[in-house]
N, C-alpha and C positions, 0 to 999 in steps of 0.2 A: 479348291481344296483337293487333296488327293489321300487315298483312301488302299491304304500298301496292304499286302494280305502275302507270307510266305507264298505259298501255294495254292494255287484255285485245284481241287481235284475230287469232285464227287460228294457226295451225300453228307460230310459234317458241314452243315451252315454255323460254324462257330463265331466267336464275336470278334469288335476293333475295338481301338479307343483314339478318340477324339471327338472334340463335340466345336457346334458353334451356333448358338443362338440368339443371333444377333439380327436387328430387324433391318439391315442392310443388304446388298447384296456380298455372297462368300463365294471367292472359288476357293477348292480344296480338292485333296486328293486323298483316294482312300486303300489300302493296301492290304491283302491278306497277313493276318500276322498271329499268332498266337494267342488262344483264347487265355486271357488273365482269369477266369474263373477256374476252368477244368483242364489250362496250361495244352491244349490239345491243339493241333495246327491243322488249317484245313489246305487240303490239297485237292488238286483238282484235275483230276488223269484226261487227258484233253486225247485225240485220236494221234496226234503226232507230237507227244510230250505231257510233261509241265511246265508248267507257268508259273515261274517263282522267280522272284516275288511277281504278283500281279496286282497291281494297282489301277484304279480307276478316278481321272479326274472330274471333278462336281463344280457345282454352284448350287448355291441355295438364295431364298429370296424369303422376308419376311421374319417372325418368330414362331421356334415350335412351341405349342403351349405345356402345360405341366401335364396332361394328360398324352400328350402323344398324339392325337387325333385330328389333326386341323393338318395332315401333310396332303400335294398334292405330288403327284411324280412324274413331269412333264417327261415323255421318252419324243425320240428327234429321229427324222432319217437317219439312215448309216452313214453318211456324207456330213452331216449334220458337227456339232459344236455341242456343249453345254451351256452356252451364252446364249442363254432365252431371250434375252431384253435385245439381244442384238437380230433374231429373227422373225419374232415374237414381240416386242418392244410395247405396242400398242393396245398387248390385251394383257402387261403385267403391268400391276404398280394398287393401289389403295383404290378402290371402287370399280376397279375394273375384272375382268374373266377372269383371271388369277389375281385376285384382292389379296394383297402383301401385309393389309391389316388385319384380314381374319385368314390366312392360309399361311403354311409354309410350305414353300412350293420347292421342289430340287430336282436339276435337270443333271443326268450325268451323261459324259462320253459312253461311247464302247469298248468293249475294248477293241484293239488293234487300230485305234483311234491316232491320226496323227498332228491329234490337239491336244496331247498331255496324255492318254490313258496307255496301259504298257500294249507295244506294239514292236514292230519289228525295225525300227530307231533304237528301240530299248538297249540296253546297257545286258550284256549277256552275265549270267552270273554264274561264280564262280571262280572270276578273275578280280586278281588285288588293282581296284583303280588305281591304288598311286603307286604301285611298283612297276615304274619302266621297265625293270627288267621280265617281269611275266610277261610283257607286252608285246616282245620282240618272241618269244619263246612259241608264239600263238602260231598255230598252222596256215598256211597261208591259203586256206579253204574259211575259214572263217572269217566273215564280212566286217571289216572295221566301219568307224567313223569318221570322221575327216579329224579326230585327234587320236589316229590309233587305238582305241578302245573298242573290244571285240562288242557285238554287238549283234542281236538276234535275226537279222535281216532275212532272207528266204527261210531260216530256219524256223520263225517263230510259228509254236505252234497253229495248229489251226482250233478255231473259236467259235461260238457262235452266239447269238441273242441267247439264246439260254443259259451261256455263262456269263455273259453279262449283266443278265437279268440276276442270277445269285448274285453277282458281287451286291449289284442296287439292293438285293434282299438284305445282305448282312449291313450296308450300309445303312439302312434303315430301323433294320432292330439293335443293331448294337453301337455305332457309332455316333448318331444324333439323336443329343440327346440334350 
């Protein structure tokens, strides 16, 4: 799953939306985006930028309950994956160290992650994707893709566990739900 958030930049932990509680495994992704209660955008003043949109890819394992409180938040090296079952395998599932029958457990990337969470592959924004013509327009100091699309590559800000850790914060209180 993947979890999009406008702007990562400082002190509003405002909310997402998207939920998934389903007693299987979920990847997803989660993205800074605009708070639908108090309509406010959280941004996130990084030392060389922002990061917008920033997103963060998940997995989740099990159901969260009606209370909220059965989550567990498996974090991984920085090298690392959110595919628990795939490093991990043997201590998730129904009676084991993460029990999927009484836990909801959710592992996410990092950011700058190059297994889905926004990093410096990411898609630079700003630029119309499907207008070829902006495409050609782009300075030739800015890093494409291998389909021409400008792309954050040396630029992408610099980040740390502690913005990642907010994004896992907002993901947790306003997203799964």
């Amino acid at each position: 799953m993947f979890g999009h958030y406008p702007s990562i930049a400082g002190a509003d932990d405002s909310s997402l939306s998207s939920n998934d509680d389903s007693s299987t495994t979920t990847a997803s992704t989660i993205s800074a985006a605009t708070n639908s209660s108090t309509n406010s955008t959280v941004v996130k003043t990084l030392p060389r930028g922002i990061l917008n949109p920033a997103f963060i890819k998940y997995n989740t394992y099990g159901t969260l309950n009606a209370a909220r409180d059965n989550v567990i938040v498996v974090c991984h090296a920085l090298t690392g994956n959110a595919s628990l079952e795939a490093w991990w395998g043997d201590l998730l599932g129904p009676g084991k160290a993460f029990d999927t029958d009484q836990y909801f457990v959710v592992c996410c990337n990092i950011l700058g992650s190059c297994y889905g969470s926004a990093g410096p592959e990411s898609l630079r924004p700003g630029y119309d994707e499907n207008n070829s013509e902006s495409h050609r327009n782009i300075s030739s100091k800015i890093p494409k893709n291998k389909h021409n699309q400008p792309i954050y590559g040396i630029d992408f800000p610099d980040v740390s566990v502690r913005d990642t850790v907010r994004l896992q914060l907002l993901l947790l209180k306003n997203e799964l739900k």
